[in-house]
Steps between C-alpha positions, in 0.01 A plus 500: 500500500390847380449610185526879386382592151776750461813332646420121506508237725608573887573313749436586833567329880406670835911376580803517318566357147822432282561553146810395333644705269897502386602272774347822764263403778213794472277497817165709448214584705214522357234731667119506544535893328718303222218305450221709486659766281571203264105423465396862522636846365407661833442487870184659393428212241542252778291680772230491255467150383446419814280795659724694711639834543838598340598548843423173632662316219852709577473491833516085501740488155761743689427281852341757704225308564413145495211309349293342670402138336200640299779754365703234366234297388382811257885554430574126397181517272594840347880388434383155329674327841408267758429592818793327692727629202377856626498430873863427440603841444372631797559221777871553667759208353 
């Protein structure tokens, strides 16, 4: 689980999750961008914790480009995550 000072806990999953509300099946999707905008205000914010360009950083949150292991390894320690959590969102289901 993820915590975000400003909105609380979230939960995240690199698959499909239910919540139960009313009776109503919900089925979200939570996304790598979802979770790195809820641990930093910016792209920007995010490429700099960890080093990189602003560029960089968008380019692998919008999937342009991949990272390579070291990447995610920088990404996972930047987002409070482990690295197989991380992996997760990049590897095909």
């Amino acid at each position: 689980m993820l915590t975000n000072g400003h909105q609380g806990a979230i939960l995240f999953s690199s698959h499909k999750f239910d919540d139960w509300k009313g009776g109503d099946r919900l089925e979200q999707q939570v996304t790598f961008r979802g979770v790195v905008y809820s641990k930093f205000k910016t792209i920007a914010d995010f490429a700099q914790s960890i080093g990189w360009t602003r560029q960089k950083a968008t380019n692998i949150v919008n999937g342009v480009q991949e990272p390579s292991l070291d990447d995610t390894d920088k990404m996972a320690r930047a987002l409070g995550m482990s690295l197989e959590e991380t992996a997760r969102f990049f590897l095909p289901n």
